[in-house]
C-alpha positions in Angstrom: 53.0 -25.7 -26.6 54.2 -22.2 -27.7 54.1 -19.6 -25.0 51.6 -17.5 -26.5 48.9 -20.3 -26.4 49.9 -20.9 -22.3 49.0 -17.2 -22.3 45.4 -17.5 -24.1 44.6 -20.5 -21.9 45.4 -18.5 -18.7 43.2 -15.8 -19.8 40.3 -18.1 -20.5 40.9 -19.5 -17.3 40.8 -16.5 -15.4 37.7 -14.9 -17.8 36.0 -18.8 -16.2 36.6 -17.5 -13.1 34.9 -14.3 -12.8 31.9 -15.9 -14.8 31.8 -18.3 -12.2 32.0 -15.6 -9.3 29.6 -12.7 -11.4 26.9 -15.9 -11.6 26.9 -16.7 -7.8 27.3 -13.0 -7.0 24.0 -12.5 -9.0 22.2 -15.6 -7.6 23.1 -14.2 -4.3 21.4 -10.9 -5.0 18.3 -12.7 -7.1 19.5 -11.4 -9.9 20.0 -13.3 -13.5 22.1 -15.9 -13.2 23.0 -16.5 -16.3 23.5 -13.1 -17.9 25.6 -12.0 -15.1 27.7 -15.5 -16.4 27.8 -14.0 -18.9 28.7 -10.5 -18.4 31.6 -11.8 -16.1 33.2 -14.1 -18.9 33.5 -11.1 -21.5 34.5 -8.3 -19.2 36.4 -9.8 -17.0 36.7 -7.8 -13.8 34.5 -5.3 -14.8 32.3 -7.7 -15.1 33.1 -8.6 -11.8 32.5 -4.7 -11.1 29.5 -4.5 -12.5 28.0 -7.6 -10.7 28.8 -6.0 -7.3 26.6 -2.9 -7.6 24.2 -4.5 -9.1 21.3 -3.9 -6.5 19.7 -6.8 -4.2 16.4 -7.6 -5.1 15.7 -9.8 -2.3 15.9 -7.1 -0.1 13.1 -4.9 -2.1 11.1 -8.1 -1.3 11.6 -8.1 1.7 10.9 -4.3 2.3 7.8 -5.1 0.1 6.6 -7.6 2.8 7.9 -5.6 5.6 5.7 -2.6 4.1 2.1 -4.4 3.3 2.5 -5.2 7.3 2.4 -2.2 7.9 -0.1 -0.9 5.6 -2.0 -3.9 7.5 -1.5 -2.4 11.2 -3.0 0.8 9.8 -5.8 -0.9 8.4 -6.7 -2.5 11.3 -6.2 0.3 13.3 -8.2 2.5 11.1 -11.3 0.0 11.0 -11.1 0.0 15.0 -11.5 3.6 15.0 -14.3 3.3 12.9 -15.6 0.7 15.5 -15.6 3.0 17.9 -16.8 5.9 16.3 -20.1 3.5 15.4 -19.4 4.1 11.7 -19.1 0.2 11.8 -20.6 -2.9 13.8 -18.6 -5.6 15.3 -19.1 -8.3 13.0 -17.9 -5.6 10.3 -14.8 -5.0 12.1 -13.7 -8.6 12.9 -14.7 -9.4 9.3 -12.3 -6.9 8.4 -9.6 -7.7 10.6 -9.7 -11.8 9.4 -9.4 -10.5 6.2 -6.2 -8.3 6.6 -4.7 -10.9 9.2 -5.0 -13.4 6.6 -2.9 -11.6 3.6 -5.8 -10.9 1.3 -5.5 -6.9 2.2 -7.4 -4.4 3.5 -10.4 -3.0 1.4 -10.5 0.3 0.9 -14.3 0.1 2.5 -15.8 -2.5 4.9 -17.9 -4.6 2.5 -21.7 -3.7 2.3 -24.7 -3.7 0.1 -26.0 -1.6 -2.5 -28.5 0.1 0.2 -25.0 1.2 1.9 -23.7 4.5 1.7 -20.5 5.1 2.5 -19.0 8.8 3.8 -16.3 10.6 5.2 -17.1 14.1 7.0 -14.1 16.1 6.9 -13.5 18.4 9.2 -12.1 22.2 8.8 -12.4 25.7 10.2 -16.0 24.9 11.5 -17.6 23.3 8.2 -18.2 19.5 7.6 -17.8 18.5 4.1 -19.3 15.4 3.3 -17.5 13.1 0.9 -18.5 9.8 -0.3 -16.2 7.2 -0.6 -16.2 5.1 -3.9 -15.5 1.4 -4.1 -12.4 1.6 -5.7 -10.9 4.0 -3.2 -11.7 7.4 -4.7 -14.1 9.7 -3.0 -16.0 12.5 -4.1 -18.4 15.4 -2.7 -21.5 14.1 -1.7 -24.1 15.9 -3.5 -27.9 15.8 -3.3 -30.2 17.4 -6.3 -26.6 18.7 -7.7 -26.0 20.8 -4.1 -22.8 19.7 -1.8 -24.0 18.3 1.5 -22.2 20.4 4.5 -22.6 20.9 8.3 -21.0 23.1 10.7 -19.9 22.9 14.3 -18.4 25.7 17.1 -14.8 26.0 16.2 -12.9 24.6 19.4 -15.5 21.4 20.2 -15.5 18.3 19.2 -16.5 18.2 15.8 -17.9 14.4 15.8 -21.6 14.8 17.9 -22.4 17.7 15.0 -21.0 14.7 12.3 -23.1 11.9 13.9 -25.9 14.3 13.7 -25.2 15.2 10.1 -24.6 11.8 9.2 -28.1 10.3 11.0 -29.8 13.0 8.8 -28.0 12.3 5.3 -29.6 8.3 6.0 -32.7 9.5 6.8 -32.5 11.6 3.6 -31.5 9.2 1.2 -33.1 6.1 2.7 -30.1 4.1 3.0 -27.6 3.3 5.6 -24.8 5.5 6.2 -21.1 4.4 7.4 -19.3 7.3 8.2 -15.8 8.7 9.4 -14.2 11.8 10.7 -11.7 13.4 10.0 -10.7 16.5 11.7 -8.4 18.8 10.6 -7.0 22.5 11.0 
């Protein structure tokens, strides 16, 4: 054996190396095995490098998960002050809560029927805007005969008797019921 070809086989040897350690280093991070095999054979220790700072997807998953839990807890937590502010009933809410607390998600709206109208009154400087709430999660202003539907309330009170109020007379209005939400701002 000439010297030159103990020196090729040392070098393929060492090249099977890092493959070996860029694979596992990839597996490790959920990354492509195989490519990172790959990558490791032909560069070497950049290779090697490379497969180091590649970034960890199993912790993205895990922050995923970590992150629809919380999205959960504010789901739920938003539903029970819709609970309490009446804009829902009981079997709404605990419908609601089985549904997040099983992993299907929150909806954006408690489920209801067609006859079902569903509002947030926003809360400013003294006016009530009323905004429906679509089913996909959008809302818009709430308009009857192509006019926006407002209120008012005495800047410094409680904005949410004047809402219940407003919102008692928007479903005698339209004929249907009304779930509604505050939400008070500046």
């Amino acid at each position: 054996m000439r010297t030159y070809d103990f020196y090729i086989l040392l070098v393929l040897a060492a090249h099977a190396v890092f493959s070996a350690v860029c694979g596992s280093i990839a597996q490790k991070k959920g990354q492509s095995e195989p490519l990172y095999a790959i990558v490791g054979f032909l560069l070497g220790a950049i290779g090697l490098v490379i497969a180091l700072v590649a970034p960890d997807r199993n912790e993205a998953r895990s922050a995923d998960g970590a992150d629809a839990a919380v999205r959960g807890a504010d789901a739920i937590a938003k539903y029970k002050g819709l609970l309490d502010s009446g804009a829902i009933t009981q079997e709404e809410y605990d419908s609601m809560k089985a549904r997040i607390m099983s992993g299907q998600g929150p909806a954006t709206q408690p489920p209801a029927d067609d006859a079902t109208l569903r509002i947030a009154l926003v809360c400013r400087r003294g006016r009530i805007r009323v905004m429906e709430l679509l089913p996909r999660g959008g809302r818009r202003p709430y308009c009857v005969g192509g006019a926006h539907v407002e209120g008012s309330y005495a800047v410094g009170t409680d904005p949410k008797p004047s809402c219940r109020e407003l919102a008692e007379e928007i479903e005698r209005g339209s004929g249907r019921r009304v779930l509604w939400s505050a939400e008070v701002g500046d």
